[in-house]
C-alpha positions as CSV (number, residue, x, y, z in Angstrom):
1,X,-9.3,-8.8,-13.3
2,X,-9.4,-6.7,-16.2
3,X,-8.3,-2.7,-16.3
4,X,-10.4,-0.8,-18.3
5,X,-8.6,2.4,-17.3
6,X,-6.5,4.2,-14.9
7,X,-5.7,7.8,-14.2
8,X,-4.8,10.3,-11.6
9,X,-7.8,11.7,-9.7
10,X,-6.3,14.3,-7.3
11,X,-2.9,14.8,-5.1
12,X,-3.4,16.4,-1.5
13,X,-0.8,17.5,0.2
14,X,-3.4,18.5,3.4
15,X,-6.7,17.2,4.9
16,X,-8.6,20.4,3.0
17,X,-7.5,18.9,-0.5
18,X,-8.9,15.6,-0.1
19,X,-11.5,14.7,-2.6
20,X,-14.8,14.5,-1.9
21,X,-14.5,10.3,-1.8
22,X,-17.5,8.9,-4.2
23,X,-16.0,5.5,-4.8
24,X,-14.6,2.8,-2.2
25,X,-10.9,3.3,-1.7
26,X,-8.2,1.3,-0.9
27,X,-4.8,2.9,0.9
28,X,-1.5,1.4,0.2
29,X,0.8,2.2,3.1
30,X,4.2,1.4,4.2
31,X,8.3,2.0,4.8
32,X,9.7,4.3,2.1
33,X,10.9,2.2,-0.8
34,X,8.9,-0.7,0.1
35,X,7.7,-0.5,-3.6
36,X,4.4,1.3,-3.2
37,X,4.1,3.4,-6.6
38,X,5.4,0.0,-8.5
39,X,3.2,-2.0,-7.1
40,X,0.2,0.2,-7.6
41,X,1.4,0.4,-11.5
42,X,1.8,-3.5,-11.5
43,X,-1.8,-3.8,-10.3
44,X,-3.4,-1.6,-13.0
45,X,-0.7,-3.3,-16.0
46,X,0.9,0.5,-16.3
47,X,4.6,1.5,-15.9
48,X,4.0,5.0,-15.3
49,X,0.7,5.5,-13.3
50,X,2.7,6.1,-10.5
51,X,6.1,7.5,-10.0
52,X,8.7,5.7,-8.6
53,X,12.3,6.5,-7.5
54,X,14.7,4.2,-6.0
55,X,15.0,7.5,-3.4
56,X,13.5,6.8,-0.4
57,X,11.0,9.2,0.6
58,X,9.8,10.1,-3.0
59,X,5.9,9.9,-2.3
60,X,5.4,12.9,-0.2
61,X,1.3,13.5,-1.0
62,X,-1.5,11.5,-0.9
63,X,-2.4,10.6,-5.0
64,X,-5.5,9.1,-5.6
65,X,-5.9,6.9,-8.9
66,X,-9.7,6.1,-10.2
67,X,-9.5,2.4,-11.6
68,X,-12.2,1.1,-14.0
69,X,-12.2,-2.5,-13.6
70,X,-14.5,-5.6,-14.8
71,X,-14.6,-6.0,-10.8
72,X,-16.3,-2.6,-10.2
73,X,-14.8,1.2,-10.2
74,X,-12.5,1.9,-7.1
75,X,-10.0,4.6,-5.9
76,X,-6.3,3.0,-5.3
77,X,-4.5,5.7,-2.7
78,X,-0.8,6.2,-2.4
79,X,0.3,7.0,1.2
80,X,3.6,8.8,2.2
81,X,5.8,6.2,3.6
82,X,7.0,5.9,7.0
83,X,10.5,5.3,8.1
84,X,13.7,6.1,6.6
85,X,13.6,9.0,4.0
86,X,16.2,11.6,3.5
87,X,13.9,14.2,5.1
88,X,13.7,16.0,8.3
89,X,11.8,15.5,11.5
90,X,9.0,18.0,10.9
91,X,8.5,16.6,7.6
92,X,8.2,12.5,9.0
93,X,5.6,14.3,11.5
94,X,3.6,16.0,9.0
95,X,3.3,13.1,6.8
96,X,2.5,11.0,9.9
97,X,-0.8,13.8,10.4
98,X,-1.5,14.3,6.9
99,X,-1.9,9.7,6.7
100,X,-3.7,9.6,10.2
101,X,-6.0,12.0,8.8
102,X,-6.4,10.2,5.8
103,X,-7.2,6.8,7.4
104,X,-9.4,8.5,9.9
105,X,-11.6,11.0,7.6
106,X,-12.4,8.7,4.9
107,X,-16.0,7.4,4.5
108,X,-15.4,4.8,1.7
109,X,-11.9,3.8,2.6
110,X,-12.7,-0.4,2.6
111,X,-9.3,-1.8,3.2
112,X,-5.9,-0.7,4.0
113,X,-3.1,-2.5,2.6
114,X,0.2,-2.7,4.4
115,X,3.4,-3.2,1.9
116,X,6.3,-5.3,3.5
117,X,9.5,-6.2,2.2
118,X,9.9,-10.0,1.9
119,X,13.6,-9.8,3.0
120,X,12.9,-8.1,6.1
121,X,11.3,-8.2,9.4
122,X,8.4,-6.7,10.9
123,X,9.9,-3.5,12.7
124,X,8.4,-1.7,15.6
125,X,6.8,0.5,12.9
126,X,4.1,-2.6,11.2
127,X,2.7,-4.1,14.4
128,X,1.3,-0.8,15.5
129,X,0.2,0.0,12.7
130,X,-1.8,-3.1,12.1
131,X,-3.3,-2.7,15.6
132,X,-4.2,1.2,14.9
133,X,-6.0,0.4,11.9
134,X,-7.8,-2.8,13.7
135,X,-9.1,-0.1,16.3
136,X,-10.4,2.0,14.0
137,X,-12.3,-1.1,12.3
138,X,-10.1,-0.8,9.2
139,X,-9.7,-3.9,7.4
140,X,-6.0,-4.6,6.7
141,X,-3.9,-6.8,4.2
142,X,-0.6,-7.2,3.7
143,X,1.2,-7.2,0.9
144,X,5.0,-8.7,0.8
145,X,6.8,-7.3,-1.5
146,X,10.3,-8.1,-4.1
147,X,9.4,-12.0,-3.6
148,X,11.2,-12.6,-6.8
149,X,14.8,-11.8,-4.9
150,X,14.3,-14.8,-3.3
151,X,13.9,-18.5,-4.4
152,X,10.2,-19.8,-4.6
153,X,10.7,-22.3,-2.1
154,X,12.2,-19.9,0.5
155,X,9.3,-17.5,-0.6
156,X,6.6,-19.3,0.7
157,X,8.6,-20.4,4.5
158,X,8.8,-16.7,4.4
159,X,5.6,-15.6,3.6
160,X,4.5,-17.9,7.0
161,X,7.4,-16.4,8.8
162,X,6.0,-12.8,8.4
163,X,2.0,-13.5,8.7
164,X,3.5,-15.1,12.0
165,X,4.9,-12.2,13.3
166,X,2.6,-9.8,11.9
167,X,0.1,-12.1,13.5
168,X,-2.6,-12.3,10.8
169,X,-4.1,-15.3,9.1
170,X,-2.3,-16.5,5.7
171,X,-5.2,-15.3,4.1
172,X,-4.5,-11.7,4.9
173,X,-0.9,-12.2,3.7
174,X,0.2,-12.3,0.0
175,X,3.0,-12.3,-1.5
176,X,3.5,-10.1,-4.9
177,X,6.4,-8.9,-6.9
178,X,5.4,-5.5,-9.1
179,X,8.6,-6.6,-11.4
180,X,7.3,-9.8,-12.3
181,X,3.9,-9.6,-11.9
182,X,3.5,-12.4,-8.9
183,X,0.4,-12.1,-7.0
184,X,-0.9,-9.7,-8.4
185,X,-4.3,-11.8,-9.6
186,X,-4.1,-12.9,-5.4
187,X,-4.2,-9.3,-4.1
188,X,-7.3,-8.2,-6.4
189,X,-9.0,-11.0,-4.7
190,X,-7.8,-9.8,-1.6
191,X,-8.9,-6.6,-2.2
């Protein structure tokens, strides 16, 4: 897949500053620090597209980035995470509304992918999820993240481990690391 540019479209931080949606989109959701931003940069070969912290919590609005491609123009989103951040309550709820919203509202959203640490379980967080965006006839992938912290071999019993639990098809499972480029060619065919 070549990148023939990337940019920032437009940042929301309600429903009423969504972009009027013109080309397919694909969401990016997950924990905090599950290594959204870096894998979003990994995937259109920039360092910088979108910020990243090693705070949890960091991605608080909804960012859209317009990618021209060899493959076809598309919109990569950047949900809040979910989980631990070193916010309050109200804040966790409004994010929750502000990606519901998001997910239900938009016309030419085509695929939502779910990030998930490599090194950990599924929490009680990913399996509803995946079943709230199957409801709503959202197609979802996931993406496992930081696979380079562990040996290849362990990678791929891993990788099984997790589309086990998750309770998707390999298929619908890769495995990526946005520090060393790894699947990165396998999620734009995903995608």
């Amino acid at each position: 897949m070549k990148i023939l540019r990337a940019e920032l479209l437009a940042v929301a931080s309600r429903p009423q500053e969504f972009p009027r949606a013109e080309l397919p989109e694909v969401a990016f959701l997950g924990r905090s620090n599950v290594g959204k931003s870096s894998l979003l940069n990994a995937l259109v070969h920039r360092k910088q597209l979108a910020r990243t912290s090693t705070t949890p919590g960091k991605t608080r609005l909804v960012h859209w980035y317009r990618v021209e491609r060899s493959g076809g123009d598309l919109c990569l989103v950047d949900l809040p995470g979910y989980g631990y951040a070193k916010v309050g309550l109200e804040e966790r709820r409004r994010w929750k509304r502000l990606v519901e919203s998001y997910l239900e509202s938009r016309e030419r959203l085509r695929a939502a992918v779910l990030l998930q640490d490599l090194r950990r379980d599924a929490s009680d967080d990913e399996l509803p999820l995946l079943a709230w965006l199957a409801e709503r006839r959202i197609p979802a992938l996931v993406a496992l993240t930081k696979v380079d912290k562990l040996a290849q071999g362990a990678r791929a019993v891993r990788a099984r481990e997790l589309a086990k639990q998750l309770d998707l098809p390999p298929e619908r499972v890769v495995a990526t690391s946005a520090e060393r480029g790894l699947g990165i060619p396998d999620l734009w065919r995903a995608i």
